[in-house]
Backbone as a ProteinNet text record, in pm:
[ID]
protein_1_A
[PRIMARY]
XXXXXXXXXXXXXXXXXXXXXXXXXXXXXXXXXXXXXXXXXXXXXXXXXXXXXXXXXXXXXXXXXXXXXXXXXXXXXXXXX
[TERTIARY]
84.2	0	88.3	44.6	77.8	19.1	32	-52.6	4.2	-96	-91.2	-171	-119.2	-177.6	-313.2	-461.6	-589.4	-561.2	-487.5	-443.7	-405.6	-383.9	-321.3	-126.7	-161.9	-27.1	-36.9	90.2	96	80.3	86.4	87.3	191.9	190.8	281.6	285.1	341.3	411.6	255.9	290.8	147.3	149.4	78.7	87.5	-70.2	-90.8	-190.4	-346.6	-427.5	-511.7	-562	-430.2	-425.9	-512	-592.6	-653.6	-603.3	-611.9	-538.4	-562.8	-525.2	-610.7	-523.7	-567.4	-461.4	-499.2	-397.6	-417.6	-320.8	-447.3	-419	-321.3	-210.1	-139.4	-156.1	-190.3	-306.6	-398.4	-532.9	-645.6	-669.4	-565.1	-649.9	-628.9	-604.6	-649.3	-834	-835.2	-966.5	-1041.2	-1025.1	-1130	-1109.2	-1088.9	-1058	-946.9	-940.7	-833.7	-862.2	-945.5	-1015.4	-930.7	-871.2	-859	-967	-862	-957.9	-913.7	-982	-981.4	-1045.8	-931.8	-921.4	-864.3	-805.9	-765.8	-696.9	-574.4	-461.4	-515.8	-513.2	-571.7	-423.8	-317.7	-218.4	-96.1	-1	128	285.3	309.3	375.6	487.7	616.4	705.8	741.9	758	825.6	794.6	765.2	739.1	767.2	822.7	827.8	987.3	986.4	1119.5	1167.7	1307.1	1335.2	1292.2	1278.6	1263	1356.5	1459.6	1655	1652.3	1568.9	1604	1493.5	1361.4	1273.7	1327.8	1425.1	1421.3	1362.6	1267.4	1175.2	1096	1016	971.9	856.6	763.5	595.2	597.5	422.1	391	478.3	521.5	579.2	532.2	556.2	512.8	517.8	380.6	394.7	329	373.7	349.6	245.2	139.3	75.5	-100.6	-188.6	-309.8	-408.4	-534.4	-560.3	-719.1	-832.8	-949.2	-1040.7	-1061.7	-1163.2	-1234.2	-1288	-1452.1	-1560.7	-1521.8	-1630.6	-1609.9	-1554.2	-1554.4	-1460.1	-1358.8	-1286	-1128.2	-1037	-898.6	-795.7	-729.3	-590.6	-488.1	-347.7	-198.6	-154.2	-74.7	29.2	160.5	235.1	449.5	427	571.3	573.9	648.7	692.7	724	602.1	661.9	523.6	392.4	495.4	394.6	447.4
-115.9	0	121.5	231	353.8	452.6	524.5	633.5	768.2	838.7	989.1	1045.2	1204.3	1315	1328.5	1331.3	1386.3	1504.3	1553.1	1674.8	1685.6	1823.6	1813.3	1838.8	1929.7	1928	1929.3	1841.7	1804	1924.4	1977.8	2113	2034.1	1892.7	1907.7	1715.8	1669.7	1541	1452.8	1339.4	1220.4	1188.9	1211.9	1155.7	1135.6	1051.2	1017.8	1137.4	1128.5	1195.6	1267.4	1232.7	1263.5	1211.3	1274.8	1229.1	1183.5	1036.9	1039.7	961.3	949.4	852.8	725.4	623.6	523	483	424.6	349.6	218	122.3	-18.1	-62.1	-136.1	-195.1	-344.8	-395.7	-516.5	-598	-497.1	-536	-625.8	-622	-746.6	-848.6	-923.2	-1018	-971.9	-901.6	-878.5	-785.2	-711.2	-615.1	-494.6	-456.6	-354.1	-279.5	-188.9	-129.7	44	89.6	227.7	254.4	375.9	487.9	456.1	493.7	459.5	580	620.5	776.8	677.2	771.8	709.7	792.8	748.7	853.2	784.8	839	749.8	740	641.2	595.7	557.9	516.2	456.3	461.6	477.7	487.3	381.6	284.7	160.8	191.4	341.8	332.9	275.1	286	212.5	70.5	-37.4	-163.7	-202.9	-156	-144.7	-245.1	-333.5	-455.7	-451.2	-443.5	-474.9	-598.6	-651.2	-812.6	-894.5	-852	-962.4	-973.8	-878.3	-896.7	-1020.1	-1019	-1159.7	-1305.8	-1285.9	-1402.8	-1458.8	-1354.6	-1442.7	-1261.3	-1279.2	-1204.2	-1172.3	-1242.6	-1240.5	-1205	-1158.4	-1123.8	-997.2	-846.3	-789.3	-686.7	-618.8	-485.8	-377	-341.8	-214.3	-118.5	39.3	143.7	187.7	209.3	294.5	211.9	239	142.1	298.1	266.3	334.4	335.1	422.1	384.1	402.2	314.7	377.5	409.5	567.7	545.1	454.3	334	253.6	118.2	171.3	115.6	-4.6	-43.4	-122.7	-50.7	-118.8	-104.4	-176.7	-51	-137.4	-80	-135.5	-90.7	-99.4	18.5	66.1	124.2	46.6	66.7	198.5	276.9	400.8	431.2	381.8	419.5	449.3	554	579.6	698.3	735.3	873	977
0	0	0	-55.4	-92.2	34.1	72.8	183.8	100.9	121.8	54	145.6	200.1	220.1	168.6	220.4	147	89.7	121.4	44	-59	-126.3	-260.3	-201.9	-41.1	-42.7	140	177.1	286.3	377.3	465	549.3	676.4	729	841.6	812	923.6	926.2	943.3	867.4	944.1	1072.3	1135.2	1286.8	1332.5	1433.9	1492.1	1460.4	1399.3	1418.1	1236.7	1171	1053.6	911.5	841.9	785.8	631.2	589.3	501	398.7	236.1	116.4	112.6	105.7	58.9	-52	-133	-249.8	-238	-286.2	-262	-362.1	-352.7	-475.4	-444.7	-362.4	-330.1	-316.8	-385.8	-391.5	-511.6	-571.3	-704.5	-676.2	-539	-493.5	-425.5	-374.4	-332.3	-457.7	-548.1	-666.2	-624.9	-455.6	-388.1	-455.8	-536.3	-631.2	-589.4	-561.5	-485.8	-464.1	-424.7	-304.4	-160.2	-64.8	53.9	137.6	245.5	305.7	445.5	545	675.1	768.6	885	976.8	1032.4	1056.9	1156	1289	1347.7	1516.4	1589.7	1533.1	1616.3	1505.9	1622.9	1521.5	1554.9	1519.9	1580.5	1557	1554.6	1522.3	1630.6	1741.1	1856.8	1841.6	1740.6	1738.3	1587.2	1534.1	1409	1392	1334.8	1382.6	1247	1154.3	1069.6	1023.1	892.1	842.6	867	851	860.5	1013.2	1115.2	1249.5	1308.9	1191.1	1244.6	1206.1	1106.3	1101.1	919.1	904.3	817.2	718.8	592	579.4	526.4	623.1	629	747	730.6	874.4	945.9	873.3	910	1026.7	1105.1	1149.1	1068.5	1077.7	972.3	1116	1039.2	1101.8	1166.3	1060.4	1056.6	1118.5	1147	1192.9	1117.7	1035.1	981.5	998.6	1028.2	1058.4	961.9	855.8	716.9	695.8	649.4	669	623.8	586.9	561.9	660.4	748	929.8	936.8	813	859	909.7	920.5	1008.8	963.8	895.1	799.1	851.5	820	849.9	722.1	769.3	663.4	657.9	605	632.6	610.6	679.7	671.6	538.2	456.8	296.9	215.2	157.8	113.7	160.3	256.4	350.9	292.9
[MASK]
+++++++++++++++++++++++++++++++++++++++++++++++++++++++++++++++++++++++++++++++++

């Protein structure tokens, strides 16, 4: 996934509370190919583990926890903000 500013232009850093569009590079397993508009709820840099340091590279920690307005709850790596 991609995360972008709702904006046309950022005004300050993403952080908790921030409202923001994502675009899926994922969904053509699900049809879900949209833009999605959400709001940051939580921010996992303090949990955020390199891949070479798990061991393995599924199942990663990603950053970002995102609240959609169509009431579901996704994460998203901080590349890409």
């Amino acid at each position: 996934m991609s995360m972008h500013s709702s904006d046309s232009q950022r005004t300050g850093p993403i952080a908790v509370g921030s409202r923001v569009k994502m675009i899926s590079t994922l969904g053509s397993r699900s049809g879900d190919t949209g833009p999605r508009v959400g709001v940051v709820v939580e921010d996992y840099a303090d949990s955020v583990i390199d891949n070479s340091d798990l061991g393995r590279d599924w199942a990663p920690t990603l950053r970002w926890a995102i609240a959609l307005d169509d009431g579901r709850l996704v994460f998203a790596p901080d590349g890409g903000l």
